[in-house]
C-alpha positions as CSV (number, residue, x, y, z in Angstrom):
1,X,-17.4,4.0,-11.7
2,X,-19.6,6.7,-10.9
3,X,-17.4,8.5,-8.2
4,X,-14.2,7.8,-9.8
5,X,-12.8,11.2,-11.6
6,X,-9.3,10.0,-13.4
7,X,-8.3,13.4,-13.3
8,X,-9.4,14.6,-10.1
9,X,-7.8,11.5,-8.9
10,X,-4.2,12.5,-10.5
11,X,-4.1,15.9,-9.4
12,X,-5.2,14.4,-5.6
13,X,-2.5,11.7,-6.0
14,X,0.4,14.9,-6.8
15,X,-0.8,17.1,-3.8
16,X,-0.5,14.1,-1.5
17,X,3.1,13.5,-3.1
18,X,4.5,16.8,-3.4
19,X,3.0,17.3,0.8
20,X,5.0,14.3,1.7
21,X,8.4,14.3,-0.4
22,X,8.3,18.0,-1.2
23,X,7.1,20.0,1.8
24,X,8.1,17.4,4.3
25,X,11.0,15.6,2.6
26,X,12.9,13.0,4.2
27,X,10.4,11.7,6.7
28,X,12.8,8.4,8.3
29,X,13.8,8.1,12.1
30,X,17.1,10.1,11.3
31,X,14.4,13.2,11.2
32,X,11.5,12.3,14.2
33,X,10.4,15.8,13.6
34,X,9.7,15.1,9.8
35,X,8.4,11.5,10.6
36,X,5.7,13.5,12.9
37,X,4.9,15.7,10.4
38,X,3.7,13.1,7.8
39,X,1.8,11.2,10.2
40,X,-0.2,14.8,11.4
41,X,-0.4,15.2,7.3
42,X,-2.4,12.3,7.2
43,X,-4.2,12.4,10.3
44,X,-5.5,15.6,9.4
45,X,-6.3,14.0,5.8
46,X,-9.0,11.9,7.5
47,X,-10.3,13.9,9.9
48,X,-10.9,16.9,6.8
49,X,-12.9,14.4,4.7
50,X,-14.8,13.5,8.0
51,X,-13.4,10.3,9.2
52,X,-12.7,9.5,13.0
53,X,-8.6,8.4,13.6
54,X,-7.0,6.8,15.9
55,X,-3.1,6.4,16.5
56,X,-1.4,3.4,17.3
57,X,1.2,4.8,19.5
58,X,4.3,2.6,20.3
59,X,8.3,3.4,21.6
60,X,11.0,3.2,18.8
61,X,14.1,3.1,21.6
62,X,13.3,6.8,22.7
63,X,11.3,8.4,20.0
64,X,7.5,7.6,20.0
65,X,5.9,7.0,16.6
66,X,2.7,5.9,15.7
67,X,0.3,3.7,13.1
68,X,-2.7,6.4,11.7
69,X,-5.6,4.4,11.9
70,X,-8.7,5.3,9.9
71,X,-11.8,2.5,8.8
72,X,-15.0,3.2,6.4
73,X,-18.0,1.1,7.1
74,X,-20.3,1.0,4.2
75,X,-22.9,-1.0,5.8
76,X,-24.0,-1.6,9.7
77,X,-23.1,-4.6,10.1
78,X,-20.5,-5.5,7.0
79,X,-19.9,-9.1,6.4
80,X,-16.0,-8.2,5.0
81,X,-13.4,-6.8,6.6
82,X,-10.0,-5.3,4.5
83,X,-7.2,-3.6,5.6
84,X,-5.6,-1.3,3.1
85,X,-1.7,-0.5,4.4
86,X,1.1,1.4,3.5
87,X,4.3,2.5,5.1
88,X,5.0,6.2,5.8
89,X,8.6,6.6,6.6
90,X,11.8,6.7,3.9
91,X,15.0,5.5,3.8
92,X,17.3,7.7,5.5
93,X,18.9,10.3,2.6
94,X,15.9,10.0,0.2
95,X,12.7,11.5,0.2
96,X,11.0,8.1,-1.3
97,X,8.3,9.2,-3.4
98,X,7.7,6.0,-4.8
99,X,9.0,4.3,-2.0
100,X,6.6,4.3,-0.2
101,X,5.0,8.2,-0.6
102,X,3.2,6.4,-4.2
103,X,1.6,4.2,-1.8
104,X,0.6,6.6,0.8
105,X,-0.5,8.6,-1.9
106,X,-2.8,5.4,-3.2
107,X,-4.1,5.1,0.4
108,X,-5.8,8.4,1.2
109,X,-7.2,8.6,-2.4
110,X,-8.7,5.4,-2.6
111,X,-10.4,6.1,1.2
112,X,-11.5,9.6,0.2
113,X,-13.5,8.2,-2.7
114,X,-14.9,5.0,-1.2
115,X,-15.9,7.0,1.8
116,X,-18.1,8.9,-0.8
117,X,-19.6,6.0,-1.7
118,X,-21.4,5.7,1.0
119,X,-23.8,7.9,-0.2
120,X,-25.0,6.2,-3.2
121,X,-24.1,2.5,-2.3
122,X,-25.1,-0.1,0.3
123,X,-21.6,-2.4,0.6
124,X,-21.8,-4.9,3.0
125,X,-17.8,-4.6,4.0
126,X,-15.7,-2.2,5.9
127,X,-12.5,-1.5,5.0
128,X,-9.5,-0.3,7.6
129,X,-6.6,1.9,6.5
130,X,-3.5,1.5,8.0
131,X,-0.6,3.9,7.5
132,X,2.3,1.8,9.0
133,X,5.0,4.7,11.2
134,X,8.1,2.5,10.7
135,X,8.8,-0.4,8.2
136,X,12.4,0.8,6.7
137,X,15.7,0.2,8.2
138,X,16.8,0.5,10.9
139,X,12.9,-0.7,12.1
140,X,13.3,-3.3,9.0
141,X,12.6,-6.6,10.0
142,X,12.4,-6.4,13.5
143,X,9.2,-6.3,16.0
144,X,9.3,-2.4,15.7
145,X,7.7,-2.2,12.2
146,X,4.7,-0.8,12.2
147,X,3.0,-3.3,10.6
148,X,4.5,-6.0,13.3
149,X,2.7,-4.0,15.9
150,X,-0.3,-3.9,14.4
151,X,-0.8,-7.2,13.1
152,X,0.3,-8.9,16.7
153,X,-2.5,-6.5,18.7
154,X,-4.7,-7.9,16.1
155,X,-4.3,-11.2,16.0
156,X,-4.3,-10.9,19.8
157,X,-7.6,-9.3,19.7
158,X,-9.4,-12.0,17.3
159,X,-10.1,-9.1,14.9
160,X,-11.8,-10.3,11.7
161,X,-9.2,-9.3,8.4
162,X,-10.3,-11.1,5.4
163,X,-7.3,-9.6,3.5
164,X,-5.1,-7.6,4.2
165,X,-3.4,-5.4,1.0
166,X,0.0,-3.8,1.3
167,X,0.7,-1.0,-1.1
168,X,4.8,-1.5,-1.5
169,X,6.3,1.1,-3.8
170,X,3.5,1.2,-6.5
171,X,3.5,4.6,-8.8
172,X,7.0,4.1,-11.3
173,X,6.8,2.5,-14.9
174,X,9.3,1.7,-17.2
175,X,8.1,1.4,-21.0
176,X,11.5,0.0,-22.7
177,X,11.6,-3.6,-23.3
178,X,13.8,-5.5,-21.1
179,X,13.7,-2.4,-18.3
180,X,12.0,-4.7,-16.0
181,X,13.9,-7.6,-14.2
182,X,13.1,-10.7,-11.9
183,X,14.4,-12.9,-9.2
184,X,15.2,-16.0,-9.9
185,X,13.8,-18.4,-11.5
186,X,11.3,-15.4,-13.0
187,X,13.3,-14.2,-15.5
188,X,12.7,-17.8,-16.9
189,X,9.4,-17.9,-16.7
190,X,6.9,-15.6,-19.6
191,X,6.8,-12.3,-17.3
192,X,6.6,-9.3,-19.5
193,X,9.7,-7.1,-20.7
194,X,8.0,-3.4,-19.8
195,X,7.3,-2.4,-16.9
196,X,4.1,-1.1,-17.0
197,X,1.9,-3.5,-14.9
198,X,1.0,-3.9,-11.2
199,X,2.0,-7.0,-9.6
200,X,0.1,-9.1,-6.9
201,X,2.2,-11.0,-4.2
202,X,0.4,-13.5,-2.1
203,X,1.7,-16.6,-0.4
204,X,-0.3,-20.2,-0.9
205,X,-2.2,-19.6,2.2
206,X,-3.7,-16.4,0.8
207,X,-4.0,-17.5,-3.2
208,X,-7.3,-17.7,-2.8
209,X,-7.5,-13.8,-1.7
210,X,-4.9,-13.4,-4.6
211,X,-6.9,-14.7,-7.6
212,X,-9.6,-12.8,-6.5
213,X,-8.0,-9.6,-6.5
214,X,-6.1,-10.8,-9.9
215,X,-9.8,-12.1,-11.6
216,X,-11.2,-8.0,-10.1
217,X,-8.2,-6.0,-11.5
218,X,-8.1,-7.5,-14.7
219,X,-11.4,-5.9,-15.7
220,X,-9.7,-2.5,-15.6
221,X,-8.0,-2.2,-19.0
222,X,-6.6,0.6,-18.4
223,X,-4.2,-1.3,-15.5
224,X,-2.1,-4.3,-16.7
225,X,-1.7,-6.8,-13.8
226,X,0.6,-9.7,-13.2
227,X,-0.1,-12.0,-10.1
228,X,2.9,-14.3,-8.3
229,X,1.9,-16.8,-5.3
230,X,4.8,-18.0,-3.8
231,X,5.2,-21.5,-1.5
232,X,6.8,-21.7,1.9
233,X,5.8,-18.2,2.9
234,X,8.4,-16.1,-0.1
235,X,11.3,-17.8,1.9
236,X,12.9,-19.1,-1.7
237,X,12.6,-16.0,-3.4
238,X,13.2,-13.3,-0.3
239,X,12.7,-10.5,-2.3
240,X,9.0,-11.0,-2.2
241,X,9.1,-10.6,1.4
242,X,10.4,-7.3,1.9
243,X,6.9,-5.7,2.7
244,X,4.6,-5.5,5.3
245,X,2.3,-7.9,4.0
246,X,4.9,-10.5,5.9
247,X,3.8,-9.1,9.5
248,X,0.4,-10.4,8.5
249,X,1.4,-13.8,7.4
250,X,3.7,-14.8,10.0
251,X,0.0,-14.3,12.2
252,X,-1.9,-16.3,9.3
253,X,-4.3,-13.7,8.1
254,X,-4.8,-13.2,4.2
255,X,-2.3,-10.9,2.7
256,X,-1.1,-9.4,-0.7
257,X,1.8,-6.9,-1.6
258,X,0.7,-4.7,-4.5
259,X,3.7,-3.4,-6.0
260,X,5.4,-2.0,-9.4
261,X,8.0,-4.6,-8.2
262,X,10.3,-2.0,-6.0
263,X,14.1,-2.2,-7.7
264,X,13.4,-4.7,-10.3
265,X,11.9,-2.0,-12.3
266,X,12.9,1.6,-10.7
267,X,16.4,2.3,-10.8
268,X,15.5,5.2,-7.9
269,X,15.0,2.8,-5.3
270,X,17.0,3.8,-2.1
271,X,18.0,6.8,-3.9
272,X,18.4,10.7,-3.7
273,X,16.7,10.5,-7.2
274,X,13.5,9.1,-5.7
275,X,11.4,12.2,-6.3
276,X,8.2,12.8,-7.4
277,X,8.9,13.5,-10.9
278,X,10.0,9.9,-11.9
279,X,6.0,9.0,-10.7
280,X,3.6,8.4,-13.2
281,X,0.6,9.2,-11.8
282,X,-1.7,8.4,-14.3
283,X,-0.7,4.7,-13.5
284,X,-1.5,5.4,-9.8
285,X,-4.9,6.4,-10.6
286,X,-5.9,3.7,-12.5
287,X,-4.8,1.5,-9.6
288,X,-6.8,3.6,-7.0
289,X,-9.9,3.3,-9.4
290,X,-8.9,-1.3,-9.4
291,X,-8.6,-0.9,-6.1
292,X,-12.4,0.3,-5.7
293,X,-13.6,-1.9,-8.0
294,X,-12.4,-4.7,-5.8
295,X,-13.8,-3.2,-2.8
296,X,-17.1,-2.7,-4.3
297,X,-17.3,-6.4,-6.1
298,X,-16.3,-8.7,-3.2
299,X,-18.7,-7.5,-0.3
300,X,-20.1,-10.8,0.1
């Protein structure tokens, strides 16, 4: 890939981690003032690599929090439409650098480089990036996630998403056989034993959108990937539907959780010990350099 730098892309993914989890720390609704300063981190993000932003400004109780909106047009007119999301807050007590600061992380990378592309390559798709204000407890699973909001004023509007991708917890690997676990009936079923693969969760009405991703990925070597579509929206294995990619369901658009499979695989999760030095970021690179490859193969 002509504008993709591995390296460059490693040491961009740290700085963005060590701002969020390091510098801000702890950024849930327990600490407003730390939730603020992550979304004016990445506000500022955008606006420094030349992008307009717009916040998506809604009342948790009494605190105000917003979505940080940003979208890169490659084209006019682009026939696609993709939404890239990620959740910004933690779990209260952790500073959650792979859950969801890897993601994050991931995010602003992967627009900083395919807003670069514009200068070398005519895409006919646009892609929006969505940093989600609220998604973990005690916003978890009701109509205050960030996503919720979002994918209702959406839906409501008629706006075009051909698929929408969640980045859920996607930066920690695990390289012993047998570290990485499954719901049920998985572990029955020919997964692999390491943990050193990104998974693909889509539902049946998005397998299409799915095996696409799946068929793109899979041409980086360098990034094993495992793909799951589950019936009945997730509802018999709930684990798979602890993401915001389930906002965007329940209003029938195209989605997909790209994870490293949250706490079947990092023993961190929901931890103090979520910090940035569990991350391997060599893995996260390789997914923001997939992620491209995607954007820049499925423009029709």
């Amino acid at each position: 890939m002509i504008l993709f730098d591995s390296d460059q892309s490693t040491i961009n993914l740290k700085t963005h981690i060590k701002a969020l989890t390091v510098d801000i720390g702890e950024r849930s609704v327990s600490l407003p003032a730390n939730l603020r300063r992550a979304e004016d981190y990445i506000t500022t993000f955008y606006k420094d690599i030349g992008l307009s932003v717009d916040r998506e400004t809604y009342s948790f109780h009494d605190l105000e929090v917003s979505n940080v909106i940003t979208e890169v047009k490659l084209c006019d007119r682009p026939n696609k439409r993709y939404l890239l999301g990620a959740h910004y807050d933690s779990v209260s007590g952790t500073v959650g650098a792979d859950d969801n600061g890897s993601a994050v992380a991931v995010q602003l990378e992967t627009a900083r480089i395919l807003d670069r592309l514009r200068l070398t390559e005519d895409l006919n798709i646009a892609v929006k990036f969505v940093s989600f204000a609220l998604e973990e407890s005690p916003a978890f699973l009701t109509r205050y996630r960030g996503s919720r909001v979002h994918a209702g004023k959406a839906k409501h509007a008629g706006e075009q998403i051909d698929g929408m991708i969640c980045l859920e917890m996607v930066g920690y690997t695990c390289h012993r056989s047998g570290c990485q676990k499954y719901p049920f009936p998985l572990m029955f079923m020919n997964y692999p034993k390491q943990g050193n693969y990104i998974g693909i969760v889509g539902n049946f009405g998005s397998r299409n959108f799915t095996r696409s991703l799946y068929e793109s990925f899979r041409k980086n070597p360098q990034l094993p990937v495992v793909k799951l579509t589950v019936p009945f929206g997730g509802w018999m294995m709930p684990s798979v539907r602890l993401s915001d990619h389930t906002s965007f369901w329940e209003k029938n658009y195209k989605a997909v959780m790209i994870t490293d499979t949250a706490f079947y695989r990092n023993p961190h999760y929901h931890r103090q010990s979520d910090t940035m030095d569990k991350l391997d970021f060599a893995f996260m690179a390789e997914l923001v350099k997939s992620l491209l490859g995607f954007f820049r193969s499925h423009q029709r």
